[in-house]
Backbone as JSON, one array per atom type, in Angstrom:
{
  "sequence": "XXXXXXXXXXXXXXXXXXXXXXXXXXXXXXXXXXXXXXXXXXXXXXXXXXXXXXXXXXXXXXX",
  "N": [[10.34, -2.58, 13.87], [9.16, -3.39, 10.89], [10.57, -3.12, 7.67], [8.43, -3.23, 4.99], [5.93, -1.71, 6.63], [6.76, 0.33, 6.58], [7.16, 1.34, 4.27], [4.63, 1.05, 3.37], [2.86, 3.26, 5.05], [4.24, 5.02, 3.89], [3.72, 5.12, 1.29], [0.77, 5.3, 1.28], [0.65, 8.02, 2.94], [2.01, 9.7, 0.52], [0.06, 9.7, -1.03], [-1.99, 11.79, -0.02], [-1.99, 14.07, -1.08], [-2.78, 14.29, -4.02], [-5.77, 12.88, -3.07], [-6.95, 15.07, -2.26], [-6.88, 17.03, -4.03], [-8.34, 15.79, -5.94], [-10.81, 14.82, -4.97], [-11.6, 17.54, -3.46], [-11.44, 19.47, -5.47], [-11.9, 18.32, -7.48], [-9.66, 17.88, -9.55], [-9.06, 15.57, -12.72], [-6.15, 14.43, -13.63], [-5.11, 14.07, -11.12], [-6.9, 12.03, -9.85], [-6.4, 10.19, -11.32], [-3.87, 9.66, -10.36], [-4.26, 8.87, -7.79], [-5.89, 6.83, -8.97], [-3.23, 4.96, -9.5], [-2.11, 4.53, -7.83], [-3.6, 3.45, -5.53], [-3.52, 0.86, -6.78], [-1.0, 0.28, -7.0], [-0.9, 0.19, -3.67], [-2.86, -1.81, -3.25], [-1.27, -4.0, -4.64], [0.82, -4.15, -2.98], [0.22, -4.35, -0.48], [-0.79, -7.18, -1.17], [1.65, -8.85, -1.42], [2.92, -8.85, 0.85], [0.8, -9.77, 2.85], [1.12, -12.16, 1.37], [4.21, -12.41, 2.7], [3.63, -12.17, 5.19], [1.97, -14.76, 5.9], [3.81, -17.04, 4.54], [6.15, -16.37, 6.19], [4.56, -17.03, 8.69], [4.13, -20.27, 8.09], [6.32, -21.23, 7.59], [7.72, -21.12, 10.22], [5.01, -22.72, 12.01], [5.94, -25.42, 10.59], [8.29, -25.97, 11.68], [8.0, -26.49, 13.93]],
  "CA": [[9.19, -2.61, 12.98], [9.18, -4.07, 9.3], [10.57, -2.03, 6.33], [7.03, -3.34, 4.37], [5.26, -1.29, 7.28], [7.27, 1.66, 6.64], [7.15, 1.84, 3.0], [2.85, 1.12, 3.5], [2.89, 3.99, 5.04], [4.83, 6.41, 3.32], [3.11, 4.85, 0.04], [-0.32, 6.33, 1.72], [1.04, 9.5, 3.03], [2.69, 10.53, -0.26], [-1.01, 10.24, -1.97], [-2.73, 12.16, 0.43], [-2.18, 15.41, -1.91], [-3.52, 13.97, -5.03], [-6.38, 12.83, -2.81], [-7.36, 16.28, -1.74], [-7.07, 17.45, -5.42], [-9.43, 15.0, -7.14], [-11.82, 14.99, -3.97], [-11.83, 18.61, -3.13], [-11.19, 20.35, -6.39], [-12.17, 17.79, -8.77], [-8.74, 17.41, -10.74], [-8.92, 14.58, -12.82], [-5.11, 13.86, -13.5], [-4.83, 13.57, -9.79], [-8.1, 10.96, -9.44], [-5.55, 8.98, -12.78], [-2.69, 9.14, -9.53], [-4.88, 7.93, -6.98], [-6.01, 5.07, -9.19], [-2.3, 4.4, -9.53], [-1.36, 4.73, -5.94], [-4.29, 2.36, -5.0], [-3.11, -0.17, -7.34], [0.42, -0.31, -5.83], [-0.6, -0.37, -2.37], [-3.13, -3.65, -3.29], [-0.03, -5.17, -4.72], [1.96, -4.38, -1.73], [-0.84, -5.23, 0.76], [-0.61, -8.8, -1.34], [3.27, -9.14, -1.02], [3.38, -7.99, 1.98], [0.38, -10.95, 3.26], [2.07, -13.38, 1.25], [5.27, -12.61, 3.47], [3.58, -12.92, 6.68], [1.91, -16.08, 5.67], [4.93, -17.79, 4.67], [6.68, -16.47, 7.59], [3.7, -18.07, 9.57], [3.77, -21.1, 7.98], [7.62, -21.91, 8.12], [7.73, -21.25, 12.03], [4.82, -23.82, 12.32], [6.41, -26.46, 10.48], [10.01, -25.98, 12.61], [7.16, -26.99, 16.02]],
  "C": [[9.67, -2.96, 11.57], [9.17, -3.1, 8.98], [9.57, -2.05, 5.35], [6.44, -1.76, 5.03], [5.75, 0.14, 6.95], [6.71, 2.38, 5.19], [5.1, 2.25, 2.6], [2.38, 2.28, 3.72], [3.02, 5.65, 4.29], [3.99, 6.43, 1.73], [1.63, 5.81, 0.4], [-0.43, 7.66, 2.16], [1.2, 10.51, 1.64], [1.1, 10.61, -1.34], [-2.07, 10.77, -1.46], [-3.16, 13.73, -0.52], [-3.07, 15.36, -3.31], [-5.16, 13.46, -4.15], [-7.52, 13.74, -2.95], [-7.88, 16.68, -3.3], [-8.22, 17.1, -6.28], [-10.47, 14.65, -6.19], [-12.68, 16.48, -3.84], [-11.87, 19.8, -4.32], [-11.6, 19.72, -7.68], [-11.07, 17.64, -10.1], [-8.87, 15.99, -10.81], [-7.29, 13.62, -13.03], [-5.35, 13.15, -12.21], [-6.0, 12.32, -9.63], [-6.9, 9.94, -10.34], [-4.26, 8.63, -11.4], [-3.18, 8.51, -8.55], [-5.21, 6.71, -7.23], [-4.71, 4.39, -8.8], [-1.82, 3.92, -8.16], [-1.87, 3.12, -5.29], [-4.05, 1.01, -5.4], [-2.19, -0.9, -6.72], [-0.01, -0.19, -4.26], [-1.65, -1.76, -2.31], [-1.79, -4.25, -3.31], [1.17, -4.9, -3.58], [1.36, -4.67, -0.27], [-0.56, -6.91, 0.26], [0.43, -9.22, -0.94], [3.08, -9.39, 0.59], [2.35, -9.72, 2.96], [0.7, -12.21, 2.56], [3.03, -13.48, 2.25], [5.13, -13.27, 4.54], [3.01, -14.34, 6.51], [3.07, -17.4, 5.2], [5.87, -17.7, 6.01], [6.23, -17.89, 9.09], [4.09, -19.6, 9.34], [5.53, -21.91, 7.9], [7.7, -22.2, 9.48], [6.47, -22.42, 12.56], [4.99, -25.27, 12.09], [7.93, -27.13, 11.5], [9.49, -26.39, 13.97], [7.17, -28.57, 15.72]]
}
């Protein structure tokens, strides 16, 4: 499995606590870490479909 896939993960796991916080309790710091969180996993959802699209698109030029 891809080290992207891993890190995707662990990136969403590790803001499940601030979730809870600014959901369930209404802290706002924590809602200020969730923005952050969400930010970096767009920009690593983008990377991440840039990769496979280049991937893709080398392997159909090499046919």
């Amino acid at each position: 499995m891809n080290n992207n896939f891993s890190k995707l993960k662990d990136l969403v796991m590790s803001m499940e606590g601030d979730f809870e916080k600014f959901y369930d309790k209404g802290n706002a710091a924590a809602g200020t870490r969730v923005r952050k969180g969400m930010q970096d996993l767009k920009n690593m959802a983008q990377d991440i479909r840039k990769e496979v699209q280049d991937m893709k698109n080398s392997t159909e030029s090499t046919k």
